[in-house]
N, C-alpha and C positions, 0 to 999 in steps of 0.2 A: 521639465526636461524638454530639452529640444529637439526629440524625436519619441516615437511609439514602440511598443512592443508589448509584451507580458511576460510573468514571473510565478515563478511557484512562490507559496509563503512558508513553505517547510525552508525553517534555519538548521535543519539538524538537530534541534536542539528538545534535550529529554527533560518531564518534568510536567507540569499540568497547565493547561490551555487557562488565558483567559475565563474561561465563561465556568470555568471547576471552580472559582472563587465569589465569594460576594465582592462588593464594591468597596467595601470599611476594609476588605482584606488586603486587595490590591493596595490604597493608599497607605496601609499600615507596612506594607512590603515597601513602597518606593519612596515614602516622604523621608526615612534615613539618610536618602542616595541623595535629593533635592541639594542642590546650594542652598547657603541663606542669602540674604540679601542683606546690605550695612544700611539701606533704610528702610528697613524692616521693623514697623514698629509691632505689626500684629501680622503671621503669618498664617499657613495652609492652616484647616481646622475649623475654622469659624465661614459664617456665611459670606464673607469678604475679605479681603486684607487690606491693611492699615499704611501707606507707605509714605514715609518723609516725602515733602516738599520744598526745602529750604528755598530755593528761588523762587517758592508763590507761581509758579508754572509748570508744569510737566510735557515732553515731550511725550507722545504714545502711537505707534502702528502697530499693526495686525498681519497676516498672513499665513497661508493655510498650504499645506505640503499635500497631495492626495494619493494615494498607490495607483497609477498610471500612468498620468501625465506628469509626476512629479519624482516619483523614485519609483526603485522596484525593488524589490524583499530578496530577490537572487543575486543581486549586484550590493545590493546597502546593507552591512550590519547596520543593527539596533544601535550601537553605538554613535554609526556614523548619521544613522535619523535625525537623535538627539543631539550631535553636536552643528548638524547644518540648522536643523530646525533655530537653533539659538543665534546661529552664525549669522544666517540671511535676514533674522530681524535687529541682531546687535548693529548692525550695517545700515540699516535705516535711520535707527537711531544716529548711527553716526551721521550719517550724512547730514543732520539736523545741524551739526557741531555740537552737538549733548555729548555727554556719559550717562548709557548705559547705566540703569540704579535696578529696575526689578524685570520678572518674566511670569506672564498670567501663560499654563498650557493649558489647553481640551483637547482631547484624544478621543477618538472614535472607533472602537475596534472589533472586529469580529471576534464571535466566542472562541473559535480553533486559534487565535495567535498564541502562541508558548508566554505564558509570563514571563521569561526567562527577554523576551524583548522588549518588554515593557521594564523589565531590572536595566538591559543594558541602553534603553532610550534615557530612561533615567541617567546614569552615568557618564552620558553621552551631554546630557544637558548641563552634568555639572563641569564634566572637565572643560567644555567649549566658553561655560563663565570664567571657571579660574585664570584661563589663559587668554581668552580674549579681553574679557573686561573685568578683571576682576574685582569684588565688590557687590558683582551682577551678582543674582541670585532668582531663583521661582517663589511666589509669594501666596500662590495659587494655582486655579484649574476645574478641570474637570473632567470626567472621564463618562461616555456613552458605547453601548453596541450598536454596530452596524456592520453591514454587510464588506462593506469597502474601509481601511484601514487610513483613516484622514488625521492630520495632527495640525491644531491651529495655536499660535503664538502671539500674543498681546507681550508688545515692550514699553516700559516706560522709561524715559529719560531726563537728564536732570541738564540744562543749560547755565545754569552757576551765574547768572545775572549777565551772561550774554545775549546778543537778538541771536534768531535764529540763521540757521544761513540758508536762504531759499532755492529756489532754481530760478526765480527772475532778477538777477541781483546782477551779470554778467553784462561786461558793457564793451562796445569796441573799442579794442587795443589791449583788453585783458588778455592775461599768457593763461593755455586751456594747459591742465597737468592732471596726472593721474596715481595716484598711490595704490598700489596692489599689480597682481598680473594682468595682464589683458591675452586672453583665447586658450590659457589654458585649461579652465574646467572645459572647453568646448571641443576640447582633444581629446580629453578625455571619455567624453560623453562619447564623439566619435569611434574612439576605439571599442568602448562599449558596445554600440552597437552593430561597430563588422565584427569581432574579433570576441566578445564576450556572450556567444549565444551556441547553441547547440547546432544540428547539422540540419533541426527545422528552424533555426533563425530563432529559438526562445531563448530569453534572455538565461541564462548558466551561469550559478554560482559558483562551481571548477571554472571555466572558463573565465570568473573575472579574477579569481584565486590570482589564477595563473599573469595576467594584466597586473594586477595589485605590485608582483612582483618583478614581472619585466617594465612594468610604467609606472613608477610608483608614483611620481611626483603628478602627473597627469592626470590620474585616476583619482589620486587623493585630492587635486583641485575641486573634483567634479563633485564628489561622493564626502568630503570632509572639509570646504576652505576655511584659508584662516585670513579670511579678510584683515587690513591692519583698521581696528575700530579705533585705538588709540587718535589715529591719525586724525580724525574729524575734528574733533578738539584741538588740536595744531595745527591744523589747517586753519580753523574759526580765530583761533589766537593770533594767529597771523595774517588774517584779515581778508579772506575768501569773501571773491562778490558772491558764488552762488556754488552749489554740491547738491550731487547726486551718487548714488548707491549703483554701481553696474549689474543690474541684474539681469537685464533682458539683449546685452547688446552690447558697445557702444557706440553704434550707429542709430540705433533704435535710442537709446536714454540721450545721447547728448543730442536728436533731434530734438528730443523733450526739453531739454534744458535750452537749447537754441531759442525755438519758439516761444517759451515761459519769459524768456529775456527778452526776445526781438534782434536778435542776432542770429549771424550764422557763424561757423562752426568748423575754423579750416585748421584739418590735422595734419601731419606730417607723417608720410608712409612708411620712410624710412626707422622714426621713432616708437613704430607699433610692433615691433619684433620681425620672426622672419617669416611667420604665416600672416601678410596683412589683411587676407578676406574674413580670415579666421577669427580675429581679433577686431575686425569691424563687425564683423556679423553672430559670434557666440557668443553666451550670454553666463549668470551664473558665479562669472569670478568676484560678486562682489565688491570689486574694486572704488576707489573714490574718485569721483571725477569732479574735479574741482575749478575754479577760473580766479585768480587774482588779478590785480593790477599790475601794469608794466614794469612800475619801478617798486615793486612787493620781492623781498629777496625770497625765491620758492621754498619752502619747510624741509626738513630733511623729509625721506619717507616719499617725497613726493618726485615725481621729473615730465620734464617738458615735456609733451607733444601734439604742440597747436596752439592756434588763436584764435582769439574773438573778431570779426569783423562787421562790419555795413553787410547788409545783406541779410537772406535767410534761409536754414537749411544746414547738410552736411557737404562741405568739400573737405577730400582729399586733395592735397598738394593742390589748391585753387581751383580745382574743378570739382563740377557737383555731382556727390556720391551716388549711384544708382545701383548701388548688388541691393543685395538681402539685407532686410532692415532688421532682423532680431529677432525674437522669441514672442509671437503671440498666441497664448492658447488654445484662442478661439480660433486663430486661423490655423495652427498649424499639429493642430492634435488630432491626429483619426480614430479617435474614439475607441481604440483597443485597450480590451482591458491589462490591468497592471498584473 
C-alpha cells in the first residue's frame, strides 16, 4: 500500500481462532474451498505438487502481501486478501505473455485470527481464478504462526511454445499501450486513508463500509482488482516488443521498462484519464503495460497512450517527468504497524 496506518484484526467474525485448531485441521477446512488447477497432475496432500509442463518451460514469480504495509484487516475482507493475493501475481504471469496454470500459498498467521478468514481467503483465491484465469488453480502451500498475518504467492505459468515477452524488447518508434485502468486503485487507497479511519486517523472497518458503497468502483480497484490477465496472451500473440505488470506506478514501472530497453518513454497526458499525477504516480492497478511496433494493429483490450523514443527516461507530452515516481517500500513505508 501506498501509505501507512493500522488496523484492528477483529472481522466481527464468531467462531474459533486459528491457534483453537491443529494444522491437519485447518487444511482439512480449506483444501475443499481451493481451485484445482487443469495441470494438476498431483496436488495439496503430498510433499510437493506435480504440475504439467507441456511447453518444457514454465513461467514462475513470487510475492508476499504483509499486514501493514500491504493491507489492513479493517479495510480488507478475507475474501478480498485471497482474491488480490491471486490477482497481483496472475498479472505477473501475465505480463510474461503466459497463461496462468498453477498457485503455490504460505500463510503466516497469528493464533487470535478467526478461521472464518482463513475459510474466506480461501474463497477469495478461488473465485479470483475462476474469473481471472480460469484453469488457474492452488496446487499447494503452507501454513505457519506468527505474530504478523503475511501471505506469500508462488505462480506458475505456461507460455504455449511462445518466447517470452521481456521488458527490453522495446524499440524506438514502438506505440507504448496499456490494458487495464490506470490511478484507480490509487483513489481508492487515497480515499482510504482520508475518509476510511476513525476520528484518531485508525484505519475503520464502518468507515470503509460506508466508502465500499459511495465508491465502489474505487475502493474495489484498490482492495479487489481485476486486472485483464487474459490480455498478456494477446498482447504476446500479437506481437508485443516488451510488457510489464503496473504494480508500483506507471512512472515508476515504465521507467523500468525504459531503461531494460534503452529507451525513453513519452506518454500522452491527455490519454491517462482525468487525474494525470494520479495515474503517473499510483500504483496497484495491475494494469499491462505493453510497446508494439508502429505498424502492429493495437489488440482489442488494449489503447494508446505513448511512444518509444531515442532517449532515456519518462516524458510526458516530450518533456521529462519529475513528480513522484511510485510506490517503493523501503522508501515510503513508516514503519506503522498494520
Amino acid at each position: 500500500m501506498n501509505e501507512s496506518g493500522s488496523a484492528s484484526d477483529d472481522h466481527g467474525t464468531v467462531g474459533p481462532c486459528v491457534g483453537d485448531l491443529a494444522e491437519g485441521e485447518l487444511l482439512e477446512r480449506i483444501f475443499p474451498r481451493l481451485p484445482h488447477a487443469d495441470a494438476e497432475l498431483l496436488g495439496p496432500g503430498d510433499d510437493a505438487a506435480v504440475v504439467l509442463a507441456p511447453d518444457g518451460r514454465f513461467v514462475v514469480t513470487t510475492d508476499t502481501m504483509i499486514h501493514g504495509p500491504d493491507f489492513r484487516l479493517a479495510w480488507s475482507s478475507a475474501h478480498d486478501l485471497g482474491w488480490k493475493a491471486a490477482a497481483s501475481n496472475l498479472a505477473d504471469v501475465a505480463a510474461m505473455g503466459a497463461r496462468p496454470t498453477a498457485l503455490v500459498v504460505a500463510l503466516a498467521m497469528p493464533k487470535h485470527l478467526p478461521v472464518a478468514v482463513l475459510d474466506g481467503f480461501a474463497d477469495g483465491l478461488r473465485d479470483a481464478c475462476a474469473e481471472l484465469a480460469p484453469g488457474c488453480g492452488v496446487v499447494g502451500g503452507d501454513l505457519a504462526v506468527s505474530d504478523v498475518f503475511m501471505i506469500a504467492v508462488t505462480a506458475f505459468g505456461d507460455l504455449e511454445g511462445r518466447a517470452p515477452v521481456r521488458r527490453d524488447g522495446a524499440r524506438p518508434g514502438d506505440v507504448v499501450a496499456v490494458a487495464g485502468e490506470l490511478g484507480s486503485a490509487a483513489a481508492g487507497l487515497r480515499l482510504l486513508f482520508s475518509r476510511g479511519v476513525d476520528a484518531d486517523g485508525v484505519p475503520s472497518a464502518e468507515a470503509a463500509a460506508g466508502l465500499r458503497r459511495d465508491h465502489r468502483v474505487e475502493v474495489a480497484a484498490q482492495l479487489a482488482p481485476r486486472p485483464p490477465i487474459a490480455a498478456g496472451v494477446v498482447a504476446a500473440v500479437a506481437g508485443a516488443t516488451a510488457m510489464l505488470d503496473l504494480s508500483d506506478g506507471l512512472a515508476l514501472d515504465a521507467g523500468r521498462l525504459a531503461r531494460a530497453s534503452g529507451v525513453a518513454i513519452d506518454l500522452r497526458a491527455e490519454d491517462l484519464g482525468a487525474d494525470v499525477a494520479l495515474a503517473l504516480a499510483g500504483g496497484e492497478d495491475h494494469s499491462l503495460l505493453a510497446t508494439f511496433p508502429a505498424a502492429t494493429t493495437i489488440p482489442a483490450g488494449f489503447r494508446t497512450i505513448g511512444m518509444a523514443r531515442t532517449g532515456a527516461g519518462i516524458l510526458v507530452d516530450g518533456v521529462a517527468y519529475d513528480g513522484r515516481a511510485g510506490w517503493d517500500p523501503y522508501r515510503d513505508w513508516d514503519d506503522a504497524s498494520g
